[in-house]
Structures are given as C-alpha cells and as structure tokens.
MIGUKOL-264534 format. One record per atom (N, C-alpha, C): residue number from 1; x, y, z; atom name; residue in three letters. Coordinates in steps of 0.1 Angstrom, whole numbers, plus 5000, padded with zeros to 4 digits. Last residue first. Example, Ala and Ser with C-alpha at 12.3 -4.5 7.8 and 13.67 -1.06 7.14 Angstrom:
residues 2
<rec bavo="2" east="5128" north="4978" up="5071" nulum="N" filum="Ser"/>
<rec bavo="2" east="5137" north="4989" up="5071" nulum="CA" filum="Ser"/>
<rec bavo="2" east="5129" north="5000" up="5079" nulum="C" filum="Ser"/>
<rec bavo="1" east="5132" north="4943" up="5078" nulum="N" filum="Ala"/>
<rec bavo="1" east="5123" north="4955" up="5078" nulum="CA" filum="Ala"/>
<rec bavo="1" east="5132" north="4967" up="5078" nulum="C" filum="Ala"/>
This chain:
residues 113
<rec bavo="113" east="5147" north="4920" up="5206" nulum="N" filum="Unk"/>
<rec bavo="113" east="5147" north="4924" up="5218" nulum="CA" filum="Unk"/>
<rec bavo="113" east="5152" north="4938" up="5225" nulum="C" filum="Unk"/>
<rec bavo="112" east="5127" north="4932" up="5178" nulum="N" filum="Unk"/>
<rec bavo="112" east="5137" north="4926" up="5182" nulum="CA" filum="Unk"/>
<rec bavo="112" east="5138" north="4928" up="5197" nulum="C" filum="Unk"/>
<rec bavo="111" east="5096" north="4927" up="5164" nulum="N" filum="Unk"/>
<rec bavo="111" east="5105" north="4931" up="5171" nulum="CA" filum="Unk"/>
<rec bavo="111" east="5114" north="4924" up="5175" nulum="C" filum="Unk"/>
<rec bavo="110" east="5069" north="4926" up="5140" nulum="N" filum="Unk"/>
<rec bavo="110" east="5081" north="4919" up="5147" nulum="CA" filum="Unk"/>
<rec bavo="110" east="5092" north="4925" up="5151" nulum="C" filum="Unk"/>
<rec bavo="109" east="5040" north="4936" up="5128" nulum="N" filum="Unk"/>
<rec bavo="109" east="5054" north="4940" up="5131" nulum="CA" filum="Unk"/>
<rec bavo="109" east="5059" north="4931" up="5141" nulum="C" filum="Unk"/>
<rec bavo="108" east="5011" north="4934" up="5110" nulum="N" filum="Unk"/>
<rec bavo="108" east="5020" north="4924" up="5119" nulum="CA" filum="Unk"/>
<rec bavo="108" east="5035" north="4931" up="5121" nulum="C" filum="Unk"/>
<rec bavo="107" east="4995" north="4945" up="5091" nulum="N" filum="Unk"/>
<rec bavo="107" east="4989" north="4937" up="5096" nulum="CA" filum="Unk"/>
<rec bavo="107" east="4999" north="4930" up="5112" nulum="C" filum="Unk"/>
<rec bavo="106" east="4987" north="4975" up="5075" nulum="N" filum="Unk"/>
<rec bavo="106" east="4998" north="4971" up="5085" nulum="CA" filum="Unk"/>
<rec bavo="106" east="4992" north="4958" up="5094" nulum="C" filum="Unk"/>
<rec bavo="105" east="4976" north="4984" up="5048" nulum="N" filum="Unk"/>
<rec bavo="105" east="4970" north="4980" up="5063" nulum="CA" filum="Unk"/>
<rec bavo="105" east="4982" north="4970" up="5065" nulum="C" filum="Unk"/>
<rec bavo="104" east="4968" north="5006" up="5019" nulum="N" filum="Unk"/>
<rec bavo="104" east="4978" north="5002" up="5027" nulum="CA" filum="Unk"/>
<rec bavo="104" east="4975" north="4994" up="5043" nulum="C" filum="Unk"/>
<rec bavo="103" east="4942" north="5013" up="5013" nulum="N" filum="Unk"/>
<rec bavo="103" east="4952" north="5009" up="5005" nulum="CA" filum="Unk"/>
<rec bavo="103" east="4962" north="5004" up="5008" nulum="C" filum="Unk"/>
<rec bavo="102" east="4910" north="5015" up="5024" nulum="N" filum="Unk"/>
<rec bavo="102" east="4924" north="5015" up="5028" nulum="CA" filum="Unk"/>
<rec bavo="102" east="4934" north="5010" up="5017" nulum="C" filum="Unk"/>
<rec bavo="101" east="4888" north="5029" up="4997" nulum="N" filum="Unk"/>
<rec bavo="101" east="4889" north="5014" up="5005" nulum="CA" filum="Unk"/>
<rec bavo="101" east="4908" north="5017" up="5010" nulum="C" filum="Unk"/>
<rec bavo="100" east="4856" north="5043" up="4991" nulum="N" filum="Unk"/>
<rec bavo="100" east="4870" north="5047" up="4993" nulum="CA" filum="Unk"/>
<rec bavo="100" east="4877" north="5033" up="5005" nulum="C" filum="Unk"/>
<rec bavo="99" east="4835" north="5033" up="4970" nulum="N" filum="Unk"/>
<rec bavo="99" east="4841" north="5041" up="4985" nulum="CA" filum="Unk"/>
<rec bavo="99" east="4855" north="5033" up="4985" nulum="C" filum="Unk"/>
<rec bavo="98" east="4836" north="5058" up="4938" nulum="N" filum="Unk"/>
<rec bavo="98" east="4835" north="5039" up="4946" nulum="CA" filum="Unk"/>
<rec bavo="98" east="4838" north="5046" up="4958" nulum="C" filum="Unk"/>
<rec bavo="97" east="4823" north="5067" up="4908" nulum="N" filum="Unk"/>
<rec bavo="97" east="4830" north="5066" up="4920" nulum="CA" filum="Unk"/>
<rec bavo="97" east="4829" north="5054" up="4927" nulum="C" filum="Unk"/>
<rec bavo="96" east="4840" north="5061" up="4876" nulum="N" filum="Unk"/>
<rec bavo="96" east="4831" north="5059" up="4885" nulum="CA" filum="Unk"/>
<rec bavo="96" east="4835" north="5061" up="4898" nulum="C" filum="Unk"/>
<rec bavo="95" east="4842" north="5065" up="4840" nulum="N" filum="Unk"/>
<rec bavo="95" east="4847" north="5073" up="4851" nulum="CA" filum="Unk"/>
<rec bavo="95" east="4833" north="5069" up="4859" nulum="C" filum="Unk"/>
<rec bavo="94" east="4853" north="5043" up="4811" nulum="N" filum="Unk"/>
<rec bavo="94" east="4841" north="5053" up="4818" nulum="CA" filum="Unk"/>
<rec bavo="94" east="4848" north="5055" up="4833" nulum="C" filum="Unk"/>
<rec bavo="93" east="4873" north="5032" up="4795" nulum="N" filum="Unk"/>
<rec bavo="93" east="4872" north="5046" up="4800" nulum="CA" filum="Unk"/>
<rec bavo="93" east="4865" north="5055" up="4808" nulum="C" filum="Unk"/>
<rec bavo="92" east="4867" north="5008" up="4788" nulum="N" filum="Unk"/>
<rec bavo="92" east="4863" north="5014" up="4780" nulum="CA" filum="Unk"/>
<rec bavo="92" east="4863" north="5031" up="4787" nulum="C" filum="Unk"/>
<rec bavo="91" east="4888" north="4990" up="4806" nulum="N" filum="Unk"/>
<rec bavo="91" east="4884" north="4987" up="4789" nulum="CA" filum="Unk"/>
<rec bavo="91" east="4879" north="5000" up="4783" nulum="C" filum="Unk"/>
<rec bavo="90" east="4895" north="5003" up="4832" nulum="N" filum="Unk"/>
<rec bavo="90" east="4904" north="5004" up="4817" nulum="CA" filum="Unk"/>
<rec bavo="90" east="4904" north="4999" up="4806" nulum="C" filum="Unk"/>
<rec bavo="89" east="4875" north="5027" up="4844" nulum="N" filum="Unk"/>
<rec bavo="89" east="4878" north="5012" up="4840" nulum="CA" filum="Unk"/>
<rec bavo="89" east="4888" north="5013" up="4825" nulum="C" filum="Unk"/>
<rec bavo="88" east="4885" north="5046" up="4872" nulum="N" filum="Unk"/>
<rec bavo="88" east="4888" north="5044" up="4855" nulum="CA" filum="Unk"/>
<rec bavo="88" east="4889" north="5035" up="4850" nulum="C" filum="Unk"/>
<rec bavo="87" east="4871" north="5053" up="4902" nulum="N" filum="Unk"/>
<rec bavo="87" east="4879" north="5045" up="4890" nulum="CA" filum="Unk"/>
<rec bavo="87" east="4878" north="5047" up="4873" nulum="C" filum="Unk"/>
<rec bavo="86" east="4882" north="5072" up="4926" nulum="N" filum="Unk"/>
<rec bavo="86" east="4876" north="5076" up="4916" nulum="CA" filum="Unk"/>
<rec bavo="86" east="4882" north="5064" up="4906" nulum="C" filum="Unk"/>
<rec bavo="85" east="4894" north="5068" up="4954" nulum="N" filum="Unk"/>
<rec bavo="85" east="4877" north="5070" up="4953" nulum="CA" filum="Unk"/>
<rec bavo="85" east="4873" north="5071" up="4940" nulum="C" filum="Unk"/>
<rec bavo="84" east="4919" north="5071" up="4951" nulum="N" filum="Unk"/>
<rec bavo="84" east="4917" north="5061" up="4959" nulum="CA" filum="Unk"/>
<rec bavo="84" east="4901" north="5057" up="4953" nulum="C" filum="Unk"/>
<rec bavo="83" east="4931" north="5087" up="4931" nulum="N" filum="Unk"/>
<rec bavo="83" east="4926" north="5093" up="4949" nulum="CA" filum="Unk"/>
<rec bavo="83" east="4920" north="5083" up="4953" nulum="C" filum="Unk"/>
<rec bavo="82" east="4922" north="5072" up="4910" nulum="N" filum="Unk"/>
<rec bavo="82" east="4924" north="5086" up="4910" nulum="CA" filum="Unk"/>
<rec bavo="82" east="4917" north="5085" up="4925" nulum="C" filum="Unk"/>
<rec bavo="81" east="4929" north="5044" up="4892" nulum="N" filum="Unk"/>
<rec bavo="81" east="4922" north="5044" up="4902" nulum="CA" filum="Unk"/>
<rec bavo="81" east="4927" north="5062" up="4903" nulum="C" filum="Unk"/>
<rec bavo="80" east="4946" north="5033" up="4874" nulum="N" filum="Unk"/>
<rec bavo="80" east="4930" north="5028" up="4872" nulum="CA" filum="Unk"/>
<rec bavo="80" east="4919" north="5040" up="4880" nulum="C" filum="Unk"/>
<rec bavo="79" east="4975" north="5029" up="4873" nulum="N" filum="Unk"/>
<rec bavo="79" east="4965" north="5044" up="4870" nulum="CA" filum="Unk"/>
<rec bavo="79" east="4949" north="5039" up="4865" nulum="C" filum="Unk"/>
<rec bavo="78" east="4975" north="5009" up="4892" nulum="N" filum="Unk"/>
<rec bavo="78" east="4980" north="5020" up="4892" nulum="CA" filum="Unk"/>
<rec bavo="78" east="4974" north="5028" up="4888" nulum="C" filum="Unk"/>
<rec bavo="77" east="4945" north="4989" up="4886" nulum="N" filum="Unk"/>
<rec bavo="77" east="4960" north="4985" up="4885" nulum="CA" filum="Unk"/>
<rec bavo="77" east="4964" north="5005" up="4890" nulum="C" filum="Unk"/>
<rec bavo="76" east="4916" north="4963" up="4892" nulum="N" filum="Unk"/>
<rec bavo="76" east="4924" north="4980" up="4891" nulum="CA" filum="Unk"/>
<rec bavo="76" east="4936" north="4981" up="4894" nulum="C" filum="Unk"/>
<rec bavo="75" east="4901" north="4933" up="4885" nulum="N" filum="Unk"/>
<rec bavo="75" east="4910" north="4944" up="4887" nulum="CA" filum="Unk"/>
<rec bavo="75" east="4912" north="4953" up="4886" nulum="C" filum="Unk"/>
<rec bavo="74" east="4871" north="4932" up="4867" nulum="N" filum="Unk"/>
<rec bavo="74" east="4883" north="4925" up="4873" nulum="CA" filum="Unk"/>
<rec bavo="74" east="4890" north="4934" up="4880" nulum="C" filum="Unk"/>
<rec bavo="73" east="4854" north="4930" up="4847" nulum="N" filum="Unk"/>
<rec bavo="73" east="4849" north="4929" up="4855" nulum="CA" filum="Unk"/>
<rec bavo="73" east="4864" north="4921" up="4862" nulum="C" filum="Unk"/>
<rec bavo="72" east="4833" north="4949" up="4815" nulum="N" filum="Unk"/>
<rec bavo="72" east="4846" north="4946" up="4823" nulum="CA" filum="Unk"/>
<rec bavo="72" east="4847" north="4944" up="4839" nulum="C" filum="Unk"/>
<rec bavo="71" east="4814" north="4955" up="4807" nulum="N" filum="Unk"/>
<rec bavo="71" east="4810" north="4945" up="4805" nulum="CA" filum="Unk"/>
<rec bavo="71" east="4828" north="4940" up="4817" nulum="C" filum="Unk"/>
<rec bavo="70" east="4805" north="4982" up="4812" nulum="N" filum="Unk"/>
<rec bavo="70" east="4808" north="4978" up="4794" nulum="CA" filum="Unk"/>
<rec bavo="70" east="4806" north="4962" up="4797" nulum="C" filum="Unk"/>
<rec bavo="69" east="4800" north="4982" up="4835" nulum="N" filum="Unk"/>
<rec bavo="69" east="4785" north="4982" up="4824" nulum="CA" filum="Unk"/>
<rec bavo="69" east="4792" north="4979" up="4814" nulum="C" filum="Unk"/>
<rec bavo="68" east="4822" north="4969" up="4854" nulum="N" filum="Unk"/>
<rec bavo="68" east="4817" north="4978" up="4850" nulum="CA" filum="Unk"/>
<rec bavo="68" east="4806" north="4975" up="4838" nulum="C" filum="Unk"/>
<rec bavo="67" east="4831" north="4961" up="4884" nulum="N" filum="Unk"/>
<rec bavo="67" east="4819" north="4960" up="4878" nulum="CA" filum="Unk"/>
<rec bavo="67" east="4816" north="4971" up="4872" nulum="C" filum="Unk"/>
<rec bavo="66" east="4864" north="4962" up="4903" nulum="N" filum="Unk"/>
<rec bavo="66" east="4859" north="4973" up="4895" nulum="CA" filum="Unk"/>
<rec bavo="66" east="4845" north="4964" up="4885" nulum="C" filum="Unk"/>
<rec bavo="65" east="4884" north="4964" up="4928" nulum="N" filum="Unk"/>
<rec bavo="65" east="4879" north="4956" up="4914" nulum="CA" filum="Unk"/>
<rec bavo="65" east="4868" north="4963" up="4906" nulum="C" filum="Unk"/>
<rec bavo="64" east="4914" north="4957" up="4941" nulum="N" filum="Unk"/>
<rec bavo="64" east="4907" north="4963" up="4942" nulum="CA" filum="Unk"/>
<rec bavo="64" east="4897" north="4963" up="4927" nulum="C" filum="Unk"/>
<rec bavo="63" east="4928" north="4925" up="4958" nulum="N" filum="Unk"/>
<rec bavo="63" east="4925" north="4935" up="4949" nulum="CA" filum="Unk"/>
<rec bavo="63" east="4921" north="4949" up="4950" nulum="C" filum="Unk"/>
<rec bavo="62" east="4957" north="4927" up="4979" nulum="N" filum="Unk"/>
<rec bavo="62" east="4947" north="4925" up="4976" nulum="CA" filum="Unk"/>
<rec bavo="62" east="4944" north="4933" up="4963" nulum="C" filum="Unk"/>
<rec bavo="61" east="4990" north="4917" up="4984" nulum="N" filum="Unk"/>
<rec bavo="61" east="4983" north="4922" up="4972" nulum="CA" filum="Unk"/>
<rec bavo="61" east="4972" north="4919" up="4973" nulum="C" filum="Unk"/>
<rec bavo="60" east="5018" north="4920" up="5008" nulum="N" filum="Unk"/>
<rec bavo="60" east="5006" north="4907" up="5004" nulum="CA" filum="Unk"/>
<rec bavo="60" east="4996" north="4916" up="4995" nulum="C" filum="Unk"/>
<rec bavo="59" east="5050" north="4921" up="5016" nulum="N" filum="Unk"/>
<rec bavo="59" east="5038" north="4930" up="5011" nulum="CA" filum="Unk"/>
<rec bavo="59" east="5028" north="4916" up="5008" nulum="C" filum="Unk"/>
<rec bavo="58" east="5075" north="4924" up="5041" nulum="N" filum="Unk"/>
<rec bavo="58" east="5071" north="4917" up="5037" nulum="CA" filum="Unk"/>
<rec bavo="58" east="5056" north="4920" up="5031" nulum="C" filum="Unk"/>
<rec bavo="57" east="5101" north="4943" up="5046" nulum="N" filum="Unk"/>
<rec bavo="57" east="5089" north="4946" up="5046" nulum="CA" filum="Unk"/>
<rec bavo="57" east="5082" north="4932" up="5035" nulum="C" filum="Unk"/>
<rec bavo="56" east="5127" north="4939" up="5068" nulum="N" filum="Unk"/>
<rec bavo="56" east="5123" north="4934" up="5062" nulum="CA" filum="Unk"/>
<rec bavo="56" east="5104" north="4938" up="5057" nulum="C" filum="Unk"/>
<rec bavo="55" east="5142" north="4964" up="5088" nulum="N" filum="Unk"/>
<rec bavo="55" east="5129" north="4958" up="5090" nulum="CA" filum="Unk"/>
<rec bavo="55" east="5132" north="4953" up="5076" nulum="C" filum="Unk"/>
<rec bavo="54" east="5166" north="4979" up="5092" nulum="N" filum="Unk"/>
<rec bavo="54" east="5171" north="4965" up="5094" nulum="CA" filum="Unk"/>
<rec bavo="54" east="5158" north="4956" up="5091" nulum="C" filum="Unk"/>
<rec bavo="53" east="5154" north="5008" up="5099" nulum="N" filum="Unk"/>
<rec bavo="53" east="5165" north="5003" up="5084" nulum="CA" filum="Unk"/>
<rec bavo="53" east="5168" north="4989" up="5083" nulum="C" filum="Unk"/>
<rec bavo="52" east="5139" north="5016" up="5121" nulum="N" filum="Unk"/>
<rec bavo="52" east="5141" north="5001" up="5110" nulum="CA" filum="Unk"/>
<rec bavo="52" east="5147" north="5001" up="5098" nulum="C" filum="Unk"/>
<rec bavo="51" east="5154" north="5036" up="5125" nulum="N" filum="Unk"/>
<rec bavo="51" east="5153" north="5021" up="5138" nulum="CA" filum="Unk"/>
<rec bavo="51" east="5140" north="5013" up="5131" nulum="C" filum="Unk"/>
<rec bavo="50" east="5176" north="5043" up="5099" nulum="N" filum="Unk"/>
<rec bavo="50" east="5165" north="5048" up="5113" nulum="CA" filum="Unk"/>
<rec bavo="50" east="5163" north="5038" up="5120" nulum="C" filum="Unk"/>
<rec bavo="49" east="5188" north="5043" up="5072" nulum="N" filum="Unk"/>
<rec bavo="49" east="5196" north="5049" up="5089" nulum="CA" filum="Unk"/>
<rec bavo="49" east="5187" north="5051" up="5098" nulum="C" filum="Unk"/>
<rec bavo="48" east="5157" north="5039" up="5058" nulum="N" filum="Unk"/>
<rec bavo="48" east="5175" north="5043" up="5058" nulum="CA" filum="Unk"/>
<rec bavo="48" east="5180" north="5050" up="5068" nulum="C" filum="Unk"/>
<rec bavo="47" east="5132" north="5043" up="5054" nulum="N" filum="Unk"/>
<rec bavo="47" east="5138" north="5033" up="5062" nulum="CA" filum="Unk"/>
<rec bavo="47" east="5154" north="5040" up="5067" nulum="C" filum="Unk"/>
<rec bavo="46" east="5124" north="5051" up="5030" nulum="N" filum="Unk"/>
<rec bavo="46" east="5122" north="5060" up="5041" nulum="CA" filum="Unk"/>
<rec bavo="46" east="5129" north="5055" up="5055" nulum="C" filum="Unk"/>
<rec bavo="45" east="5135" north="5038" up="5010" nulum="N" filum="Unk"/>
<rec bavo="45" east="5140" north="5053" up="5011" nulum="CA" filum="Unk"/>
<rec bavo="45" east="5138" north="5060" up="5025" nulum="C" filum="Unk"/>
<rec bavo="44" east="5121" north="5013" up="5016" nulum="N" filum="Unk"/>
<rec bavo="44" east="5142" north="5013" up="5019" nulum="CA" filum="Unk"/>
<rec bavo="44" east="5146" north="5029" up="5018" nulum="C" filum="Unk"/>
<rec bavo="43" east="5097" north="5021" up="5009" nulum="N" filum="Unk"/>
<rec bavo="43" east="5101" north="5017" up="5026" nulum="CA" filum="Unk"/>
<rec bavo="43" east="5116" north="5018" up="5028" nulum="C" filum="Unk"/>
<rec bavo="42" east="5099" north="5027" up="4983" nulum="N" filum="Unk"/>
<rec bavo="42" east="5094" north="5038" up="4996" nulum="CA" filum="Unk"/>
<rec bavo="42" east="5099" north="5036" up="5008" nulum="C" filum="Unk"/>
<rec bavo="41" east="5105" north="5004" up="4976" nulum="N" filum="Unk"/>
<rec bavo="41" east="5114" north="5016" up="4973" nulum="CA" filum="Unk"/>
<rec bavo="41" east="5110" north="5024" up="4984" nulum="C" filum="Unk"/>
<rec bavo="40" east="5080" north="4986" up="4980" nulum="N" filum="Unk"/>
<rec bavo="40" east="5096" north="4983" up="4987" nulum="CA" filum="Unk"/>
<rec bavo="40" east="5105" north="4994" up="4984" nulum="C" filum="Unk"/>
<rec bavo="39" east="5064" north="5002" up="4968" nulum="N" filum="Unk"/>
<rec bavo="39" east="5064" north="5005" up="4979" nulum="CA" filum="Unk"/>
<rec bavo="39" east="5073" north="4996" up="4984" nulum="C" filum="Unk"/>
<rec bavo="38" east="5073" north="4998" up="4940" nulum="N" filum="Unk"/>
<rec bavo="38" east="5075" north="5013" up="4945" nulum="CA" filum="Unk"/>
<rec bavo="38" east="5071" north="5014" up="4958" nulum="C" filum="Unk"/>
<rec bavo="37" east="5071" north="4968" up="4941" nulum="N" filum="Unk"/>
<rec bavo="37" east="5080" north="4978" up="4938" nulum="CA" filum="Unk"/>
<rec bavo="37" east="5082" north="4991" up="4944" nulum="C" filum="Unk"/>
<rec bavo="36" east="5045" north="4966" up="4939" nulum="N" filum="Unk"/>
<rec bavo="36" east="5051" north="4965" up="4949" nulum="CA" filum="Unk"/>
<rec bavo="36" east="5064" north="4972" up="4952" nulum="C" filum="Unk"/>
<rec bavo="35" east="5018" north="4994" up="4929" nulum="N" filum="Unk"/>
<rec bavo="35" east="5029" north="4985" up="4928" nulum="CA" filum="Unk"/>
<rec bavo="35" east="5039" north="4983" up="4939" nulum="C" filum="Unk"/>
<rec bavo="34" east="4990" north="5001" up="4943" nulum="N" filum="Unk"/>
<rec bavo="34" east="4999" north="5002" up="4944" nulum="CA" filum="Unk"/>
<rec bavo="34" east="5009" north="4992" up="4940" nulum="C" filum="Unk"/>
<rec bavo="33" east="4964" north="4983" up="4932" nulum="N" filum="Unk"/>
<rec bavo="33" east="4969" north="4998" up="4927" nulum="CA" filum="Unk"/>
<rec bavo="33" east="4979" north="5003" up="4932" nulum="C" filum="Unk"/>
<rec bavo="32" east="4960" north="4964" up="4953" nulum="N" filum="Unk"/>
<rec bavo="32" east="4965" north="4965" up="4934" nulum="CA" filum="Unk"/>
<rec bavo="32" east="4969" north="4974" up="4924" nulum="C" filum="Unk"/>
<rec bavo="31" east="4967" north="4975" up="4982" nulum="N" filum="Unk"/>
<rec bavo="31" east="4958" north="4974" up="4971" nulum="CA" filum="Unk"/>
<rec bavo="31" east="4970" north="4967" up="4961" nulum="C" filum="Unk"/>
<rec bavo="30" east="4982" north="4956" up="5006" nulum="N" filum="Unk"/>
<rec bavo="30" east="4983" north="4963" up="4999" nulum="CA" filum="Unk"/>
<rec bavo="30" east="4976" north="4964" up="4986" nulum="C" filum="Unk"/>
<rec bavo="29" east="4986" north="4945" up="5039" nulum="N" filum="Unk"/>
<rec bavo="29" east="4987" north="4942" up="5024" nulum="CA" filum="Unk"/>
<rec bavo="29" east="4985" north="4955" up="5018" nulum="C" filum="Unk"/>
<rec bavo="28" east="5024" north="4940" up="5059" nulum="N" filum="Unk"/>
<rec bavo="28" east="5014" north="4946" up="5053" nulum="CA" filum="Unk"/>
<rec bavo="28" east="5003" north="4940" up="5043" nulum="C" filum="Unk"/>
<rec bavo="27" east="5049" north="4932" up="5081" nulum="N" filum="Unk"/>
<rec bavo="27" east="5038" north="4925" up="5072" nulum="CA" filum="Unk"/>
<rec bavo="27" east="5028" north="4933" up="5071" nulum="C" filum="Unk"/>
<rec bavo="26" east="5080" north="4936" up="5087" nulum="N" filum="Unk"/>
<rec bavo="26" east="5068" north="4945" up="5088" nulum="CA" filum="Unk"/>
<rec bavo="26" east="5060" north="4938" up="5075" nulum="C" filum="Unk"/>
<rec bavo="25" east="5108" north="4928" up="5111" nulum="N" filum="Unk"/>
<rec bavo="25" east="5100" north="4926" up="5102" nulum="CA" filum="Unk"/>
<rec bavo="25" east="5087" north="4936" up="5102" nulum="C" filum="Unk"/>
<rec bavo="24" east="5124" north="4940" up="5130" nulum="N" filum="Unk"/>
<rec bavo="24" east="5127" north="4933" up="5123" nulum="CA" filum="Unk"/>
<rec bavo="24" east="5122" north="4931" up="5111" nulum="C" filum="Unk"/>
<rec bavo="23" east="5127" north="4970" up="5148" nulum="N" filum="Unk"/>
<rec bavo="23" east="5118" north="4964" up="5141" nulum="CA" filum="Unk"/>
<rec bavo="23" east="5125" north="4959" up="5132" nulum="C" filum="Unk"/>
<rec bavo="22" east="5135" north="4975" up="5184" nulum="N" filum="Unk"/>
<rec bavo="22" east="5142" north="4974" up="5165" nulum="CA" filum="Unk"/>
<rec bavo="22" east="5134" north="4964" up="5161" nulum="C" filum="Unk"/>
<rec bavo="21" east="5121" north="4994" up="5205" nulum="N" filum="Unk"/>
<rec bavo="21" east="5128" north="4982" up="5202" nulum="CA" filum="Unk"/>
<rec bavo="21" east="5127" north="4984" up="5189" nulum="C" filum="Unk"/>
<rec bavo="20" east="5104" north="5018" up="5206" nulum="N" filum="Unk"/>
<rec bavo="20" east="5115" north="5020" up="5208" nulum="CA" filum="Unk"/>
<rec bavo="20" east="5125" north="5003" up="5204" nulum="C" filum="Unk"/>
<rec bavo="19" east="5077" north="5011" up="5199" nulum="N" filum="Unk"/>
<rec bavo="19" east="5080" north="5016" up="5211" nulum="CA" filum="Unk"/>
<rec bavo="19" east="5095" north="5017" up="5219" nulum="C" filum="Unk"/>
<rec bavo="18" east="5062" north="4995" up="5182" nulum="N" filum="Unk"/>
<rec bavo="18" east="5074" north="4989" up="5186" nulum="CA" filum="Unk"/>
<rec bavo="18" east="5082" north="5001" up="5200" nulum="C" filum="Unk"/>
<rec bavo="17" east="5044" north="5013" up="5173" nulum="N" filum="Unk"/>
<rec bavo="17" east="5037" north="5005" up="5183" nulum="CA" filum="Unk"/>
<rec bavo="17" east="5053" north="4994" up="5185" nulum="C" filum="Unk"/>
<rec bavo="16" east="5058" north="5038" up="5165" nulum="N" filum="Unk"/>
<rec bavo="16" east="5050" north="5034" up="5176" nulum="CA" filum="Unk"/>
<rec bavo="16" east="5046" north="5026" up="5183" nulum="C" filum="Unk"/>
<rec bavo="15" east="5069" north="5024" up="5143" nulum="N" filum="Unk"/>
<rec bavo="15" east="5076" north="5027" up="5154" nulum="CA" filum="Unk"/>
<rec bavo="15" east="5073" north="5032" up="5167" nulum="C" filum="Unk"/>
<rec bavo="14" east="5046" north="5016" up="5129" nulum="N" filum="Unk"/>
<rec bavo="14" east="5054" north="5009" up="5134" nulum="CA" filum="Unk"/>
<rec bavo="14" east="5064" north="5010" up="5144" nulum="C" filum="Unk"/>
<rec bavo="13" east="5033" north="5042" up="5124" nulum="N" filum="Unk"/>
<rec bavo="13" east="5030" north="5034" up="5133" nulum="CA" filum="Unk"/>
<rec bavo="13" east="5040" north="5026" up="5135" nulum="C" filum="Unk"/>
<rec bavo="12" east="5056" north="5055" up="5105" nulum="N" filum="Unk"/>
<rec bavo="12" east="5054" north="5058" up="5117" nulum="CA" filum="Unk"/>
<rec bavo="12" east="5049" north="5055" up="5127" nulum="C" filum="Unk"/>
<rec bavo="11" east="5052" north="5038" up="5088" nulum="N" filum="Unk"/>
<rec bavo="11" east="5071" north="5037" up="5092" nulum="CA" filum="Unk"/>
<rec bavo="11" east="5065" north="5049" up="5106" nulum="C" filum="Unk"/>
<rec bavo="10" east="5031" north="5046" up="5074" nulum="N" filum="Unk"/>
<rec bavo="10" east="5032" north="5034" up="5076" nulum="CA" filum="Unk"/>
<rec bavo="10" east="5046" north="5032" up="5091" nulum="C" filum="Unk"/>
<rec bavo="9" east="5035" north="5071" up="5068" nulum="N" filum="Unk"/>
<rec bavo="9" east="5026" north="5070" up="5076" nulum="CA" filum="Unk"/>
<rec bavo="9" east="5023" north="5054" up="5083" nulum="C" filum="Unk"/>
<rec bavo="8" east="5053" north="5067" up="5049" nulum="N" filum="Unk"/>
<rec bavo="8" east="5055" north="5073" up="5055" nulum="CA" filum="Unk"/>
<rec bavo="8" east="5048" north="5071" up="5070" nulum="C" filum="Unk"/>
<rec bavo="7" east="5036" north="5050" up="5035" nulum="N" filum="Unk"/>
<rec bavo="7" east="5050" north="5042" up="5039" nulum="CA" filum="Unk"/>
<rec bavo="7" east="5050" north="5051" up="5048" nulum="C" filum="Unk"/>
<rec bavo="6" east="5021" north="5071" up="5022" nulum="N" filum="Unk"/>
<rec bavo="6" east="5010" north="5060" up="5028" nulum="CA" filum="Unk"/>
<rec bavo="6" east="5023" north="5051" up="5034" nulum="C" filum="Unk"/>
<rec bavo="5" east="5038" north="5089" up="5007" nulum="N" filum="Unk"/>
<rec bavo="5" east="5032" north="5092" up="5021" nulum="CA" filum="Unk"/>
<rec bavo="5" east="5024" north="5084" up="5026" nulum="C" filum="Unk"/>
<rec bavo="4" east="5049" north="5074" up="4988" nulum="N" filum="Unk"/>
<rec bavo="4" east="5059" north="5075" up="4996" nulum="CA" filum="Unk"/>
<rec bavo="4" east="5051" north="5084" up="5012" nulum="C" filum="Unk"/>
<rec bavo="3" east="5028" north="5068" up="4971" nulum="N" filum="Unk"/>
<rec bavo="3" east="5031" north="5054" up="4979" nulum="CA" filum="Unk"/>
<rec bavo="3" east="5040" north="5056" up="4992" nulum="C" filum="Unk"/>
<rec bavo="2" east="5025" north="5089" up="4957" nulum="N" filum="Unk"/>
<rec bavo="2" east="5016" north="5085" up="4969" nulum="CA" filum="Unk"/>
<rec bavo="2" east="5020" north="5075" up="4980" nulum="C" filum="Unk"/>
<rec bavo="1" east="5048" north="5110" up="4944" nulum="N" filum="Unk"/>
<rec bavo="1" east="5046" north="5096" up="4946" nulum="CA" filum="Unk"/>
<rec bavo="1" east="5037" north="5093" up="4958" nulum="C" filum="Unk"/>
C-alpha cells in the first residue's frame, strides 16, 4: 500500500517539527489518487500508541488531471496513475508521462502544550 509509506514519512515530520509536544491535529492535502480512506487507515495504523495517537488528521483533496487527445479532460483517481509519473487515462487507455507532482503535503500541525 503506497499510502502507508507517504503517512509514514508524513508521522515523521510531524514529530519533528512538534519536537516532542503532543500533536493534536494534522492538516494535509492530498492528490486524487490517494483515497481518503486508506490514508485515514494509514495514519490510525501508524499513529497507534505513539505521541500522536491522539492527532486528529484532517485531509483536503487536490486534483490531479489529466488532457488527453481522446478528448478526456478531468481527474485521476487511484489506479489512473502508476508511480505518481505515469497516467492512464481512463476513457481510452492511452499511457502518458507527466511530472511528477507531491501527493501528500503536510500543510499545518497543532500542538499541545
């Protein structure tokens, strides 16, 4: 599951940059291609009994979009996208690259005293 090493790496700044105080809250966004779901799972798996087990992960959903020649011109969902860099438009299949865009960005942590 990707989502569980981009949280991973998520749950480790935070606790850097809280620097030992108890993280309450954690405001991120997050592509389109990650469901929320599985990254509220990731955060309460990876969270559990640690010094944010108590953080609240609050997620906000950018897109990620995709101009394709068939004519399709919207969103990319979960399996649209391969490694972040590679899309699969999902009207007609064609295979494109794209640069590579953060999928995860940690916008705000809240501490406790």
């Amino acid at each position: 599951m990707h989502e569980v090493s981009l949280v991973a790496e998520l749950i480790s700044e935070c606790q850097r940059q809280a620097a030992g105080r108890p993280v309450t809250r954690v405001r991120v966004r997050h592509a389109s291609s990650i469901p929320e779901p599985a990254l509220q799972q990731a955060f309460r798996m990876l969270t559990l009994g640690g010094s944010l087990s108590e953080a609240r992960l609050e997620a906000e959903p950018f897109e990620i979009r995709l101009d394709c020649g068939c004519g399709f011109d919207g969103a990319l969902g979960h399996d649209d996208l391969i490694s972040g860099s590679v899309a699969v438009c999902p009207a007609c299949g064609d295979v494109s690259i794209r640069s590579r865009t953060a999928e995860l960005e940690l916008l705000e942590i809240e501490t406790g005293q």
